[in-house]
N, C-alpha and C positions, 0 to 999 in steps of 0.2 A: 504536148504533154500538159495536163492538169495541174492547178496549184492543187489538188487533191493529192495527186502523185508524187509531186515532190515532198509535200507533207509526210506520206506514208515512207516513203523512200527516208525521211531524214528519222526518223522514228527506227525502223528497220535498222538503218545502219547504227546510230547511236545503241541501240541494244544490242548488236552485232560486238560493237565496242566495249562492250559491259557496262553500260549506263544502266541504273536501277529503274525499273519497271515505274516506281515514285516518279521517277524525276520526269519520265518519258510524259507519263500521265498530264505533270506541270506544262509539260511543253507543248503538247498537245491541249490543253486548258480543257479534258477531258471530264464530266459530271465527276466520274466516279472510277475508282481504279479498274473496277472489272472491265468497264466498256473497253481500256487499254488491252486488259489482261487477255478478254477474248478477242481479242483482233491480232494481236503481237504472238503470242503463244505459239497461236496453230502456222503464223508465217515463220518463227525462226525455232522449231524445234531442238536444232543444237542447245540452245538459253536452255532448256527441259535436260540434255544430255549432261551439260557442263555442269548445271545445279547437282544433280546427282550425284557423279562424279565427284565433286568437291564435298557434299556433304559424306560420302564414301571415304574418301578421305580423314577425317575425323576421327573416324572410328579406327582405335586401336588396334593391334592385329599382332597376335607371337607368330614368328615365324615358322612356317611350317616345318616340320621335322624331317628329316630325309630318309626313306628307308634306307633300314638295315644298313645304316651306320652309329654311329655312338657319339657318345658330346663331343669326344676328340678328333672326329673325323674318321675313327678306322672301323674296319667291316667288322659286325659282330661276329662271335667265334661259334656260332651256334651250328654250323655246317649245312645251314639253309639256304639257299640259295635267293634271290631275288628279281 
């Protein structure tokens, strides 16, 4: 194994970990955050999932309404079936 390998490997696992993209960069003594960005990214996908996900999150949401029942839970009287 490469000291390249284990490099990439401890970078992988610490973003695996939820280390900030920032820190990985530090740790890596990387130019520039993109060069992390494009290397890290396309290997752990999930980091793309989870990001989403959580920002999904955030956003408020009313519960969705149920058909054909009413705020008190009983079936509307309307003889419609559903």
């Amino acid at each position: 194994m490469r000291f390249h390998d284990l490099r990439h490997g401890a970078a992988t696992l610490a973003l695996a970990a939820g280390a900030d993209m920032k820190v990985v960069q530090a740790m890596l003594r990387h130019s520039s955050i993109t060069v992390t960005m494009d290397t890290y990214t396309t290997v752990l996908p999930e980091i793309a999932l989870a990001a989403a996900e959580a920002t999904a999150k955030l956003i408020p949401r009313d519960p969705a309404p149920q058909h054909g029942l009413e705020a008190n839970g009983q079936r509307e009287s309307n003889g419609q079936r559903c």
